[in-house]
N, C-alpha and C positions, 0 to 999 in steps of 0.2 A: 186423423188416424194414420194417415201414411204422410211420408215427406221424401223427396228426390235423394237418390243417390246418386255420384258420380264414377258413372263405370264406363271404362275406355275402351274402343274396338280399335284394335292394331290395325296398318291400312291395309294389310293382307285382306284382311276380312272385312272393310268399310264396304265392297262394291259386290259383297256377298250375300249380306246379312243382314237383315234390319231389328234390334233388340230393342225390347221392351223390358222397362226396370219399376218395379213397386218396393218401397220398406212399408212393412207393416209395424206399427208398435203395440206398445199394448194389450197383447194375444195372453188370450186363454186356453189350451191345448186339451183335450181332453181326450180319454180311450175312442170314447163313442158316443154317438148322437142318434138316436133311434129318428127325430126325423133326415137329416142329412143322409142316410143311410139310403131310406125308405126313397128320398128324393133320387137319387143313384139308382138306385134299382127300377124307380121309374121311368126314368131318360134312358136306362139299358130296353127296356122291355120295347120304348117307343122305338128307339133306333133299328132293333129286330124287327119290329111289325113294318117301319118304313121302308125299310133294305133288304130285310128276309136272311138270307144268305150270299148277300154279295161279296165281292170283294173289298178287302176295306179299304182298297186304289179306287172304287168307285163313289165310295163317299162325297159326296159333293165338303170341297175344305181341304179334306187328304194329298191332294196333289199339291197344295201349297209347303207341304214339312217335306214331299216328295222332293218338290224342285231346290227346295233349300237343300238338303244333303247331296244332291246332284253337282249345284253350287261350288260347295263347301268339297266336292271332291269323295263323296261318300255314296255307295251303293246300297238306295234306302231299301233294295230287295234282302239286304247279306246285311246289312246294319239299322235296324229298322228307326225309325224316328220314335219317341216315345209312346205320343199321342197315338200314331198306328198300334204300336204293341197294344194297349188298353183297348181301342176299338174294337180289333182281332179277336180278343176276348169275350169283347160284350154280343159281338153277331157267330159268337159261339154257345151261346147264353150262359159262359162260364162268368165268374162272381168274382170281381174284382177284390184284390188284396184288401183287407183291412187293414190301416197300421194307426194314424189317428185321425182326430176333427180337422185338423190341418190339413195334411196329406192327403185324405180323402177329399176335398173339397178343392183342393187342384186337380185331384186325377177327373172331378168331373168338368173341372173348367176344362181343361185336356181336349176330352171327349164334347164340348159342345162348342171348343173354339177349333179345333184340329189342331193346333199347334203343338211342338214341343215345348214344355217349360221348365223352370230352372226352382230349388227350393230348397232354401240354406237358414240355416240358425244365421242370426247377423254377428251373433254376440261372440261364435265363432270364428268368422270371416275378418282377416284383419287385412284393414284397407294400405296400398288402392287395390282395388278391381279392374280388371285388363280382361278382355275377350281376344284370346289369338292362337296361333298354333301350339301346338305341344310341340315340348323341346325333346333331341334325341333323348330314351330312356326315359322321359315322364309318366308318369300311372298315379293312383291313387288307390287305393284299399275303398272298394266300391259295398253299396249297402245291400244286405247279405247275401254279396256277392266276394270272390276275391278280388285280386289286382284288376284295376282296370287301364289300360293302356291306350296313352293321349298322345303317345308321339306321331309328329304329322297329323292330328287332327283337332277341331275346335274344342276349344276347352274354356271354362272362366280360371283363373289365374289367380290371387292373393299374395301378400310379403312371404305366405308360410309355401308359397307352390297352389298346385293344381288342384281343382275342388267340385268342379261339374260341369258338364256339356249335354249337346240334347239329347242324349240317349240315355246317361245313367250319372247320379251324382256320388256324391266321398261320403262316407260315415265320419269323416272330421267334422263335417259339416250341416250334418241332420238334423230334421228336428225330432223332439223331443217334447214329453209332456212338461219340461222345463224350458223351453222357449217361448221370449217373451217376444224378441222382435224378431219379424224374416225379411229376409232379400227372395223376391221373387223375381223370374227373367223369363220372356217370352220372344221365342225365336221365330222369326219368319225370314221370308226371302228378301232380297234387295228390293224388289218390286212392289211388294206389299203395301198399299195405299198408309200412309201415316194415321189419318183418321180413322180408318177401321182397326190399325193397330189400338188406338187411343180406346176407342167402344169397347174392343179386347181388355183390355188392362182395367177401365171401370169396371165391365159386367167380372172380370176375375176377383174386383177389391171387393164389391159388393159381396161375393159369392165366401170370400176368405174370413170375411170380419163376422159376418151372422152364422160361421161354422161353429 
């Protein structure tokens, strides 16, 4: 179901960053899954009951997307990592976005891996694939969101320009109840044990393929 991609990290960002890459093929995209749903809304209600009202810097995981944006040159209090935004959410008992069986079944992987992650139509993306800075004046028309603005900061890159980094991706690049294959990307710190990345990236294919 999935097979390697080659995506390049510039050396700016090799002693920063440790990226994790899935192609998924195959996909069937749909509005909605009433169990995946219900599964989401279960893992929100445990995380409330085990945390209450904490901080979502207290999360046991959290401090891993923290140190990465630290890293990377980024103030994860003023620019928040993804995975936190979603948390913040859920130990607020607010109801995470619906958009589809795809997307919703990252934002839970998200929430039970702490990471930020990356999620693109592939069929959109033309290769190669580069992880590195944004050039002076770089952005992207962000999803439904306006411009989003990648100068001086990490970005995934393509022949066409700039396309997503760990905070918010490009509506060039979205998916769609017409996507058939994706490129997923999962960021963590330089530090980040390689095997536990590996754990990350099966429980995330497992979690993407049965959406």
């Amino acid at each position: 179901m999935s097979a390697p991609l080659d995506v390049s990290i510039a050396p700016e960002m090799a002693t920063r960053v440790r990226l994790g890459v899935l192609v998924l093929e195959g996909l069937t995209v749909r509005e909605d899954e009433p169990s995946l749903r219900a599964e989401i809304e279960a893992y929100g209600r445990e995380l409330r009951e085990r945390y209450g009202q904490s901080r979502s810097a207290e999360v046991p995981g959290a401090e891993d997307a923290r140190a990465l944006y630290k890293a990377l040159g980024l103030d994860p209090t003023k620019t928040r990592p993804s995975n936190e935004a979603l948390l913040r959410r859920v130990l607020k008992g607010e109801a995470l976005y619906r958009v589809n069986t795809l997307v919703d079944a990252l934002n839970l992987c998200s929430l039970r891996f702490q990471l930020p992650f990356g999620l693109y139509d592939l069929d959109r993306v033309v290769p190669p694939v580069v992880l590195r800075r944004g050039l002076a004046g770089e952005g992207y028309e962000g999803i439904r969101k306006g411009r989003v603005n990648v100068e001086a900061r990490p970005v995934l890159a393509d022949a066409e320009g700039p396309f997503g980094n760990p905070t918010s991706d490009s509506g060039r690049t979205m998916i769609t109840l017409e996507t058939r294959r994706a490129l997923v990307t999962v960021y963590a710190p330089a530090t980040y044990n390689a095997s536990r990345l590996e754990q990350v990236l099966d429980g995330t294919e497992r979690t993407l393929v049965q959406a």
